[in-house]
Every structure is written in C-alpha cells, then in structure tokens.
C-alpha positions in Angstrom: 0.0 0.0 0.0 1.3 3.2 -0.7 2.3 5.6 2.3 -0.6 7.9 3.2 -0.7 11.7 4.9 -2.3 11.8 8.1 -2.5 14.7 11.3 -1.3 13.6 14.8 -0.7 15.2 17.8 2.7 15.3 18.4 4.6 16.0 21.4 8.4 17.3 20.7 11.5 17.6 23.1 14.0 20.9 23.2 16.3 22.3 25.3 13.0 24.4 26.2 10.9 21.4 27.6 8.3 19.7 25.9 5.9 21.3 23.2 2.6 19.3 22.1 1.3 20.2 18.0 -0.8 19.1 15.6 1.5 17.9 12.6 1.2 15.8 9.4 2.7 12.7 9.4 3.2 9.8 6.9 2.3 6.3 7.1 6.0 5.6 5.8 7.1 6.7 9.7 5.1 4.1 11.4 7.1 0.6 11.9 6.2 -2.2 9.5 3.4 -4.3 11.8 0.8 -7.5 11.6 -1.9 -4.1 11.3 -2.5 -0.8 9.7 -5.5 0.9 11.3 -7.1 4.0 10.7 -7.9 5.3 13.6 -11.3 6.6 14.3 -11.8 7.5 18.0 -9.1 7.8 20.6 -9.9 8.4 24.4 -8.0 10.5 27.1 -6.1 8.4 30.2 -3.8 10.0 32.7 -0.5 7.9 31.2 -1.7 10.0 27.3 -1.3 13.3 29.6 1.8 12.0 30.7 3.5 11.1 27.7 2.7 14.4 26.6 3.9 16.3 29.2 7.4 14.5 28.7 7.6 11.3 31.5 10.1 9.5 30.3 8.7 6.7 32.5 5.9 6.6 29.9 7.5 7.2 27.0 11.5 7.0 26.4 12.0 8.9 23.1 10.0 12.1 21.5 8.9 13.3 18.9 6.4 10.9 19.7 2.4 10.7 19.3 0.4 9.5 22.8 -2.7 7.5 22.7 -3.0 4.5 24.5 -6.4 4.1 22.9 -7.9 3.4 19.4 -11.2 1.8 17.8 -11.2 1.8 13.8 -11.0 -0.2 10.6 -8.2 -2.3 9.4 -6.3 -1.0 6.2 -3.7 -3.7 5.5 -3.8 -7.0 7.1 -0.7 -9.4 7.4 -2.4 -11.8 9.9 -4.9 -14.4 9.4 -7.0 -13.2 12.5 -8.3 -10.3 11.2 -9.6 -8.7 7.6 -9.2 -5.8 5.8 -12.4 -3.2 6.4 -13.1 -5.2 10.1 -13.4 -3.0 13.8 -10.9 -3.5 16.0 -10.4 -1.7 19.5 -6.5 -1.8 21.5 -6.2 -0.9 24.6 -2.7 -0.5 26.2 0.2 -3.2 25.7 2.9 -0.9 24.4 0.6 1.7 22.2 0.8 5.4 23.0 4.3 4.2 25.0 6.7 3.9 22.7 4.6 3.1 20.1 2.8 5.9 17.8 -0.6 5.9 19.2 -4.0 6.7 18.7 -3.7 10.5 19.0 -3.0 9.9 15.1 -5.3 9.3 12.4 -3.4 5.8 11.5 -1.1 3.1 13.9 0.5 0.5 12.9 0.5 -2.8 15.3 1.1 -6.0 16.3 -2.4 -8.3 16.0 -2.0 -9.5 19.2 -2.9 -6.3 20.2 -5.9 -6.1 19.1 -9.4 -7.3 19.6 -12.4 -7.3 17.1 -14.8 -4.8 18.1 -18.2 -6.5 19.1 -20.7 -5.9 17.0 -23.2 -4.7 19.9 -20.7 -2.0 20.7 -20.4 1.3 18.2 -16.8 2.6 17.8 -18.2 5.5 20.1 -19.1 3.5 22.9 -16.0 1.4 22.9 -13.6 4.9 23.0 -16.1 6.2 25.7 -15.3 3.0 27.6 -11.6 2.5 26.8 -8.6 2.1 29.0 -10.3 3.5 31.7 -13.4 1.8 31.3 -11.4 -1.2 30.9 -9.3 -1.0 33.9 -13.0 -0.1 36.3 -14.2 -3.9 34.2 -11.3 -5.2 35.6 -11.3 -4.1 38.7 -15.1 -5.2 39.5 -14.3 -8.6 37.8 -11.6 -9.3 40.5 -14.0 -8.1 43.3 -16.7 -10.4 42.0 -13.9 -13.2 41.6 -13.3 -13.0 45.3 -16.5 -13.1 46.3 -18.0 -9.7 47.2 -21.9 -9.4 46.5 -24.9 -7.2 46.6 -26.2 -8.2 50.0 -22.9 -8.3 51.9 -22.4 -4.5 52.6 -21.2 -1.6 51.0 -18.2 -1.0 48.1 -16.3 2.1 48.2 -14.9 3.7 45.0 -12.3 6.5 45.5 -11.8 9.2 42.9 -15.1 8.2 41.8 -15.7 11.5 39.6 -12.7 10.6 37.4 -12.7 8.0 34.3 -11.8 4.8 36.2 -14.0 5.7 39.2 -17.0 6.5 37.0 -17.2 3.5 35.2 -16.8 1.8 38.3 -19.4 3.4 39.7 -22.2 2.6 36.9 -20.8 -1.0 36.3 -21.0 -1.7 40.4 -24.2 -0.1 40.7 -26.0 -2.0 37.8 -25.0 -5.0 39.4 -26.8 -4.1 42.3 -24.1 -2.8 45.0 -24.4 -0.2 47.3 -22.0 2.2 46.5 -19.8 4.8 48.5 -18.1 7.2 46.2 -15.4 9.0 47.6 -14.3 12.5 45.7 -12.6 15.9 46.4 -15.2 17.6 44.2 -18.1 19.0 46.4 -19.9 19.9 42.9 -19.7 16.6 41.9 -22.0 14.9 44.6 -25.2 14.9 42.2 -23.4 13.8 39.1 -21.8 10.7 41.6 -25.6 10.3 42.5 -26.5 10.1 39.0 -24.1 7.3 38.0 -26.2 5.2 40.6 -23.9 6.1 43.8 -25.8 5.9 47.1 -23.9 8.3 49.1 -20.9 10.2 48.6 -17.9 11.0 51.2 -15.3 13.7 50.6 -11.8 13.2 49.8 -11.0 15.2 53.5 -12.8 12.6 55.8 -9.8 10.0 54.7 -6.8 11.8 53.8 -5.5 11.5 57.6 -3.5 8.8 58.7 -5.7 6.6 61.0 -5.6 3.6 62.8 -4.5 0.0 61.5 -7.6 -1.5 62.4 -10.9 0.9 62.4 -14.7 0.0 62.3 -15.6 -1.9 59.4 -17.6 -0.1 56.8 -16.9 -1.9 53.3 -17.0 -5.0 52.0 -14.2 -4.0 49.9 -14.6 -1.6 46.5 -12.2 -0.1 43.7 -9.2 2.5 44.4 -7.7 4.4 42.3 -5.8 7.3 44.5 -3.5 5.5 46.9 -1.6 6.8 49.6 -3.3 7.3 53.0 -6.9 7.2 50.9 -6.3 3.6 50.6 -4.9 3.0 53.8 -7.6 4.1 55.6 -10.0 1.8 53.0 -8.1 -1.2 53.6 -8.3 -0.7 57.4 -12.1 0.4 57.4 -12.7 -3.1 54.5 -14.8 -6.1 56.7 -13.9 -9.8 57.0 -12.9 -11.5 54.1 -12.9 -8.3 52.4 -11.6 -7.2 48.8 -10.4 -4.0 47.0 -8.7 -3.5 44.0 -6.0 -0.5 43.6 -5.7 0.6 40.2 -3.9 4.1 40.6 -2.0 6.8 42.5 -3.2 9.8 41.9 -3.1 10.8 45.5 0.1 9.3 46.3 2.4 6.2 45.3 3.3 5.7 48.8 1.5 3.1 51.3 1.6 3.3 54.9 -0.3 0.1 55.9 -0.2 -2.6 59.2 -0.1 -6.2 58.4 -3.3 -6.3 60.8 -6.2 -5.7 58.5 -4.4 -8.6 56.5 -3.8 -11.2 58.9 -7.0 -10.4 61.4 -9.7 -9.4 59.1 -7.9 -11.4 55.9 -8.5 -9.0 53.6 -7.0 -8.8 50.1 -5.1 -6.2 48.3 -5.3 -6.6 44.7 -3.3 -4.7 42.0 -4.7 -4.2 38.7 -2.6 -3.5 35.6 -4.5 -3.1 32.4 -2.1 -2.4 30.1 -0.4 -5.8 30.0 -3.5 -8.0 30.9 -4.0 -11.3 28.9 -5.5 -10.7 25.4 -8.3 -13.2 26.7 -9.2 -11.4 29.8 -9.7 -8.1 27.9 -11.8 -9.8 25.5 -14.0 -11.3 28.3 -14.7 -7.3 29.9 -15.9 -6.1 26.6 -18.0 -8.7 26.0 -19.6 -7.8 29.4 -19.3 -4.3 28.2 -21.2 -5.2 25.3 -23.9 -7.2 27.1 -24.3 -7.9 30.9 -22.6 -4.8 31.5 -24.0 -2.4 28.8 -23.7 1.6 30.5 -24.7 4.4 28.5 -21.6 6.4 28.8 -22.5 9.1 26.8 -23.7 11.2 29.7 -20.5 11.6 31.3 -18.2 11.6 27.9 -17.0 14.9 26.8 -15.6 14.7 22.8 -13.0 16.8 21.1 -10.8 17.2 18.0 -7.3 16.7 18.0 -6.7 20.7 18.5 -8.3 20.9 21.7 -6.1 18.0 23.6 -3.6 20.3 24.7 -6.1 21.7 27.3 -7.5 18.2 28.3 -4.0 17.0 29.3 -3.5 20.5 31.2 -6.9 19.7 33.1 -6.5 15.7 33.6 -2.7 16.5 35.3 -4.6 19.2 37.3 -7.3 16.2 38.6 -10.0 18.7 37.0 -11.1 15.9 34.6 -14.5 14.9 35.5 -15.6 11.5 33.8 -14.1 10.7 30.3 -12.6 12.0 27.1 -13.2 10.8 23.6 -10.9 12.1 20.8 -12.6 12.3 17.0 -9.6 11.5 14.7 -12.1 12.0 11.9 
C-alpha cells in the first residue's frame, strides 16, 4: 500500500521542555506491523497526559504521538485473524508508550494487540469505555472473583468523579451494590448520584493517617488514589474483604499494618490493564457489550485533535471529571 498523509498530535523535546502540536505525518514513519488501522476515536487516560507532558517513564524517546487508545478499521492486514475493512479496539500493551498511538489518524501494530470490536458496541461506545473503562471492568471482575456481593455491605470507589471511578461506579451499581463514592469535588455529589452512587464522602474525611484497624464499613470496592486514601480503605474493609488498587493519583506511597491482613484477611489486589491477557480483555468487553451495557455518553465529553492540549492540562490538574473521547475523523 502506498504511504498515506495523516494529522497527529505530536509531542516534541528541546532544550526548552516539551511542546505538544498538531503535525502531518506519513504512514512511511510508522514501523512495519501485523496491522494498519485508521484510527477513528481515541480516548484521554492519565499515562496520554503523561507522555505528553514528557515522563520519560511513559515514554523514552520524542517526537512521539500518545494515545493508548484506538477503535477503527483495518487497512492492511498481514495476519490471518483479522480482515481488511473489520473493527478493531486496542487498549494498552505498548501503544501510546513507545509506540505511535491513537492521537494519530493511522497506527501501525502488532495483531495480538488487538481485539475485534463486538458488534453490539459502536466505535463510540467502545472509545467512551476505553482504558479506563477497561481497567473499572477489571477491577469489578476481581471483586466479584473473590467473592464480594450485593447483600454483603457496601463498596467504596475512590476518585469516583474521574474515568476509572465513574465507570466503576455505573458497572458496580448495575449490578446491584451499594455504592460509597469518595471525591474531592463538592460539585460533583449529584453527578456521583447520578451514576447510581448511594452516598458520597469527601476526599478530606480520609486523607489523615488513621488507625491499623478501624470500624468496618466496606465489604471492599475499587481504588484508584492510593496513599493514605487507601490506607484508611483497607483498614475500614470487613472480614474476608476485597479491594482493587488501580492508581496513585493521590500518592504512590502506602503506609499500611499487616493487621487488616492477617486479622480481618482481607485482600489487596493490583490491577494493571495495560499488559493484561488478550483473553481477559476480550472477556470485559463482552460484558461491556452485554451484561454490563452503561450508556456512557452522559459523562463523555468529545474533542478534535486541536483541543487536547487543554484536556492534558486539566487531567494533570485532577479537573477531569468523567471521560474523554478524541474524533480523529
């Protein structure tokens, strides 16, 4: 196939710092791969605002174009798994890293990134779901895997106004859960409420260090902040209890007692999305697409390409309130 013009955002290194543009780009730049895609949606995570702010623990070399998210159609096919003019959705692995991602109108990858769109999902729902949606799926499925229910007590889902949280929120809720969302945004209580959250806590009430062992209020629930958040979580989560930590927003750092562990046996669980099994990803969109079917579109905000620069400025800031879909088209 002959090399084809496309626009991407592109974020550039000087001596100055790092300096984010809308450029055209050829397809002849990409690295020969299983795929060609053009790219029709893209969504916004904290790791895109990252690699294009410069973290070099995202992304080693620049120029370089973020985007750890794409849905679209493939263009050129060198695997048997998949066909010219089908859907496909990626999620994480190494795209948007160090590989050209979907903040560009085309990528190039390997096929066993990819996953054929299902058919009950529309290449808008998918990029309203994306990485982030995809990380809440996984999160829930773990909870559900170690046996947390409706009728056993309430979850709790910190930084439950931002992507992850949000999702987690609906998906949680639908299933029937009593949820406690915890956020730092007082004008955010009656958009919690609306994703199906029964109460909301502020961020304030458990951002002090407390005790290793407090009074059990949660049968366990998703975090995505870290720091003394979820050290208060895990030492207010009930017997047997479960929560999955997805994020550290708040803090990297975890000041924690074996106690909660040992007396109450609760389990600490670690989600990473990016590098999860091909399989499992497949198995949370297919609940996306059917058991767990959210309309999304109420909390997704879309944009062009020229209006990312101020999304990554707001997501770093922890202004972002639920998620982001970027029209390539």
């Amino acid at each position: 196939m002959e090399d084809i013009n496309y626009k991407a955002f592109v974020t550039k290194e000087s001596d100055a710092g790092f300096t984010n543009s809308i450029e055209d780009l050829s397809t002849s730049n990409l690295h020969k791969n299983d795929l060609l895609i053009r790219v029709s949606y893209s969504s916004l995570n904290y790791k895109d605002a990252l690699s294009a702010s410069g973290n070099k623990g995202v992304t080693r070399e620049y120029p370089h174009t973020p985007g750890i998210d794409a849905v679209g159609e493939v263009v050129e096919s060198n695997s048997p798994q998949f066909e010219v003019g089908e859907s496909i959705v990626v999620t994480g692995y190494d795209l948007g890293m160090n590989t050209y991602g979907g903040f560009g109108q085309y990528i190039s990858i390997p096929a066993n990134w990819a996953i054929s769109l299902p058919k009950e999902l529309s290449e808008t729902e998918a990029m309203s779901i994306g990485t982030a949606g995809l990380t809440a799926g996984l999160c829930v499925r773990k909870l559900l895997m170690n046996d947390l229910a409706p009728d056993l007590g309430d979850v709790l889902v910190t930084g439950a106004s931002g992507g992850v949280g949000s999702v987690a929120v609906m998906i949680l809720s639908k299933l029937g859960f009593r949820v406690t969302a915890l956020t730092g945004k007082e004008d955010q209580i009656d958009y919690l409420e609306s994703l199906g959250a029964s109460s909301v806590i502020m961020r304030n009430e458990m951002e002090e260090q407390g005790k290793p062992l407090q009074k059990s209020l949660y049968q366990g629930g998703v975090d995505t902040v870290g720091g003394n958040i979820l050290s208060n979580f895990i030492s207010q989560t009930s017997q047997r209890g479960a929560i999955t930590c997805c994020g550290n927003v708040a803090s990297d750092k975890l000041q924690t007692s074996i106690f909660p562990f040992i007396l109450r046996g609760v389990s600490l669980i670690g989600i990473d999305s990016a590098e999860s099994i091909l399989e499992v990803k497949k198995e949370i969109w297919k609940n996306f697409s059917k058991d767990w079917k959210i309309d999304l579109e109420k909390i997704t905000k879309e944009v062009q390409l020229d209006s990312l620069p101020h999304e990554v400025e707001k997501i770093l800031k922890g202004e972002q309130v639920g998620r982001i879909r970027v029209n390539l088209g």
